[in-house]
C-alpha positions in Angstrom: 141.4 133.9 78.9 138.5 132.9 77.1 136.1 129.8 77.6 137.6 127.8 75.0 140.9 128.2 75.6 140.1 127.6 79.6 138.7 124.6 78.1 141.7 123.3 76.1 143.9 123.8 78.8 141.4 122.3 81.8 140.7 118.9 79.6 143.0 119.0 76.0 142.3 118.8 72.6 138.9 118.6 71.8 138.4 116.2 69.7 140.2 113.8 72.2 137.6 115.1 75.1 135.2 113.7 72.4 136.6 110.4 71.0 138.1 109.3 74.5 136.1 111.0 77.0 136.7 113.9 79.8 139.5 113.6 82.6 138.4 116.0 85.1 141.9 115.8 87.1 142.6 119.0 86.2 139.1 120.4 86.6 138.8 118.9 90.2 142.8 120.5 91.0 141.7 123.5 89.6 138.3 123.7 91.4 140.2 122.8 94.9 142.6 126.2 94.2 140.7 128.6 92.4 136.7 128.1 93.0 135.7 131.7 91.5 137.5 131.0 88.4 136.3 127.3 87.8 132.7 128.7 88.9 133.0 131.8 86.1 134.6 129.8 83.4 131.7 126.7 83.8 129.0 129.3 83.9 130.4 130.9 80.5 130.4 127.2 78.9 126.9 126.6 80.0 125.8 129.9 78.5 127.8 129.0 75.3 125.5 125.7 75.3 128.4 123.3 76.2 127.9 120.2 77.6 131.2 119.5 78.9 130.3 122.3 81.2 127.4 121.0 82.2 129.1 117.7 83.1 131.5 119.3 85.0 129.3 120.8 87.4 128.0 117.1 88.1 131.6 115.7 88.5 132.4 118.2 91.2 129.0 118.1 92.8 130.0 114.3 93.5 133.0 115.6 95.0 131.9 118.2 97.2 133.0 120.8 95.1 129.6 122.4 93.7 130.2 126.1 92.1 127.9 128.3 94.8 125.6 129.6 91.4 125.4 126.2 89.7 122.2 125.8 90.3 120.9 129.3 89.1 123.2 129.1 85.9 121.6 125.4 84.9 118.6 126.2 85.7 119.4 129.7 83.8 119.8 127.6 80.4 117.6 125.0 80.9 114.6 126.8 79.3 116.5 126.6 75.6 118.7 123.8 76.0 118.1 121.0 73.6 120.0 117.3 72.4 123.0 116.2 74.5 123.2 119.6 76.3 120.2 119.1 77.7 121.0 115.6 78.8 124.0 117.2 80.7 122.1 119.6 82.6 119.3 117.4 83.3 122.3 115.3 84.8 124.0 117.8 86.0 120.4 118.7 88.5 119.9 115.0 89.3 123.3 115.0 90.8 122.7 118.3 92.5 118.9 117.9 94.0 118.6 113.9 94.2 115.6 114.4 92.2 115.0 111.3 90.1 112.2 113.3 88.1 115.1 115.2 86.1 115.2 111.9 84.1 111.7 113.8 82.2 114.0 116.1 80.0 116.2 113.2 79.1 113.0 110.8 77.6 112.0 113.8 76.0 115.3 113.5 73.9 115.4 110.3 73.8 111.9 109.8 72.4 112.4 113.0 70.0 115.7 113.5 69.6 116.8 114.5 66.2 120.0 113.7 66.2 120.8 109.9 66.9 123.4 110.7 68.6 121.7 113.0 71.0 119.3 110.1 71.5 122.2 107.4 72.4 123.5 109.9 75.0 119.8 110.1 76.5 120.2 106.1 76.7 123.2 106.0 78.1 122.4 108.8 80.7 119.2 107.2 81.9 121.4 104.6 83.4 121.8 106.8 86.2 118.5 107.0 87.3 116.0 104.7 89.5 114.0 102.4 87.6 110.6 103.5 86.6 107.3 101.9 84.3 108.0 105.5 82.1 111.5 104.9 82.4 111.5 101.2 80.9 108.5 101.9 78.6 110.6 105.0 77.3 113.9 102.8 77.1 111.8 99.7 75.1 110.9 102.0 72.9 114.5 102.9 72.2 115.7 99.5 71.6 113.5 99.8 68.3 115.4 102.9 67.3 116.3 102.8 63.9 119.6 103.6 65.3 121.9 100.2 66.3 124.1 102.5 68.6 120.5 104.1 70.3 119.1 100.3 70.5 122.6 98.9 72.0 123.0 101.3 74.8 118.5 101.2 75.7 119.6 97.5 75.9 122.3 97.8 78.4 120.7 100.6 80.0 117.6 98.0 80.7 120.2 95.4 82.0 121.0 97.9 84.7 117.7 98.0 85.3 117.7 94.4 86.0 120.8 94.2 88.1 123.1 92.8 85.2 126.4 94.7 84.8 127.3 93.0 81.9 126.9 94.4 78.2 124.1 93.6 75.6 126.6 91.8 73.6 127.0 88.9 76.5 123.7 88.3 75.8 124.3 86.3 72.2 120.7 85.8 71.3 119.2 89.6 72.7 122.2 91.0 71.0 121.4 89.3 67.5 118.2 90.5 67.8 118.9 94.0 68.1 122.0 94.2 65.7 120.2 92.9 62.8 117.8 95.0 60.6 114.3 93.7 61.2 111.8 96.0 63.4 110.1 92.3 64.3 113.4 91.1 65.9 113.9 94.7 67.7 110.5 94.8 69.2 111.0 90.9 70.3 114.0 92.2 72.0 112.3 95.2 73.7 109.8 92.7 75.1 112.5 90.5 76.8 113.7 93.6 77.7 111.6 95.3 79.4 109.5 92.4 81.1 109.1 92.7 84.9 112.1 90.7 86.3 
């Protein structure tokens, strides 16, 4: 069986794995049963520059199921991996090592990312980390993105960082700000933002 169709069958259609997001019950069943197999196939996604692999790793990781050569395989790719795939693995390593400076990679897409989309993921995955200075600087730098969906999730990713659960758009008055198109009213936001709380 190749990755792909190891893929379709482990998660489904992918375009749904997209739009709605991964269920790793399958994954985590599969990992349980067949460890060598789930351990080859992820290694053969991470080669073929998939992220989902990459995330996969991380899910079982938090579940005491870490593939024995995840660590050598990310670390394997990490040298050309680029965008969302290298948010994954930088994830994917955080989860594995507990080191917080993994988060490095992940402004580095976030600050030069050229894909907005790559960006966003960067936003959303520095969530996960422990607040830093670089962390928020980076992250108030985002919520001037020319992107909205790269400035909404810096914005909530900054809440976390304050201890607020709730989303940007709870916040009426930050949320106009940074919704709107003028660079004054997103770098006013950025400064709420990312003042010490």
């Amino acid at each position: 069986m190749s990755y792909r169709q190891w893929r379709e069958t482990t998660f489904g259609d992918p375009y749904l794995v997209w739009h709605d997001g991964p269920d790793f019950t399958t994954l985590l069943a599969s990992a349980a049963a067949d460890p060598e197999t789930v351990a080859g196939m992820l290694a053969t996604g991470l080669h073929e520059r998939d992220s989902l692999a990459a995330e996969s790793i991380a899910t079982l990781a938090g579940t005491g199921l870490t593939p024995s050569n995840a660590m050598a395989e990310l670390l394997a790719v990490l040298p050309t991996a680029s965008g969302t795939f290298l948010v994954r693995v930088a994830q994917a390593l955080h989860t594995l090592t507990g080191d917080e400076s993994w988060s490095t990679p992940i402004v580095g897409v976030l600050k030069a990312g050229r894909d907005w989309g790559h960006r966003m993921d960067a936003a959303i995955a520095l969530a996960g980390f422990a607040r830093t200075p670089e962390l928020v600087d980076a992250l108030g730098r985002a919520v001037r993105d020319r992107q909205y969906l790269v400035r909404y999730h810096a914005a909530n990713t900054l809440l976390r960082y304050a201890g607020d659960t709730t989303q940007i758009t709870v916040h009426r008055e930050l949320f106009d700000l940074i919704k709107g198109t003028s660079r004054q009213a997103w770098r006013t936001a950025a400064q709420r933002l990312t003042a010490s709380p």
